[in-house]
C-alpha positions as a printed Julia matrix, in Angstrom:
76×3 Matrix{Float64}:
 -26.6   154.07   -75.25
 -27.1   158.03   -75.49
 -30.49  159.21   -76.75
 -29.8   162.52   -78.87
 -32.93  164.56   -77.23
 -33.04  167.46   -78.94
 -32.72  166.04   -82.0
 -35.8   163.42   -80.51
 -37.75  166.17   -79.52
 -37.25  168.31   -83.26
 -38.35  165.16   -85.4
 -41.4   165.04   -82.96
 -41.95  169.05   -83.63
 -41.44  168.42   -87.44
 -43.98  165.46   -87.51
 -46.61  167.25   -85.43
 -46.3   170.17   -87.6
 -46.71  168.31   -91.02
 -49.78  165.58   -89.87
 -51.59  168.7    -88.38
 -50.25  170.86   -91.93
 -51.8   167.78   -94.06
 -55.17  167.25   -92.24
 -55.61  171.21   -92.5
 -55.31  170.85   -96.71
 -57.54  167.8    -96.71
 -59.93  169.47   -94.19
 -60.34  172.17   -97.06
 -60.43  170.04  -100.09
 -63.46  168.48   -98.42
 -64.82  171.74   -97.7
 -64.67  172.63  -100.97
 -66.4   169.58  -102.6
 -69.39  170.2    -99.88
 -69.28  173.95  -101.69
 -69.91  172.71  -104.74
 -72.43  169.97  -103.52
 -74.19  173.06  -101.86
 -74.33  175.17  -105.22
 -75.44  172.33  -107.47
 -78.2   171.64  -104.38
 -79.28  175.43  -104.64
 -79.22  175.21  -108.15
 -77.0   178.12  -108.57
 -73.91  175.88  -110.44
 -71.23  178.05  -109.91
 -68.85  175.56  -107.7
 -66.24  175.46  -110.4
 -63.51  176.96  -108.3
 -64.44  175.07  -105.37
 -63.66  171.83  -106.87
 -60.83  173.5   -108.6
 -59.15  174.49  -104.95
 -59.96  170.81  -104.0
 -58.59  169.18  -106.18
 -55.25  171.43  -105.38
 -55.71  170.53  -101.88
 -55.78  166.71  -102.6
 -53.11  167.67  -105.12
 -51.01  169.16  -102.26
 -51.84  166.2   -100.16
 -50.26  163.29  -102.72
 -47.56  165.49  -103.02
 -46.56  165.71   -99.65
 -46.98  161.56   -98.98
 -45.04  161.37  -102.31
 -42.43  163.28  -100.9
 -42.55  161.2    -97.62
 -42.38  158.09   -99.17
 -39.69  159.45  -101.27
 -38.12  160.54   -98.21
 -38.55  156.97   -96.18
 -37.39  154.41   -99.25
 -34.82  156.62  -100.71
 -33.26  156.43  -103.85
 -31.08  153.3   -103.0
């Protein structure tokens, strides 16, 4: 049996790239939700855009484990 290294070490680089890509957009979705927490708190209200690029980040997010899934069951 011949293990294919390179090609080892470039799925490796790939998933490293796209775990670390996917906790960075969640990281920020949550950061914006504590934005908005923080305005309502203050009583100033204006956290609309906040939650708006949140929910784009969790958006993003499903998306991209959509697209994994997709990717992992195929289309049969």
């Amino acid at each position: 049996m011949k293990i294919d290294w390179a090609a080892l070490g470039s799925v490796f680089g790939v998933s490293l790239v796209v775990t670390v890509g996917l906790v960075a957009l969640f990281t920020l979705g949550i950061a914006g939700l504590s934005r908005r927490e923080r305005a309502v708190a203050q009583g100033s209200g204006g956290g609309a855009l906040a939650v708006t690029g949140a929910y784009l980040c969790f958006a993003a997010c499903a998306a991209a484990v959509a697209y994994g899934l997709n990717l992992i069951i195929g289309k049969g």
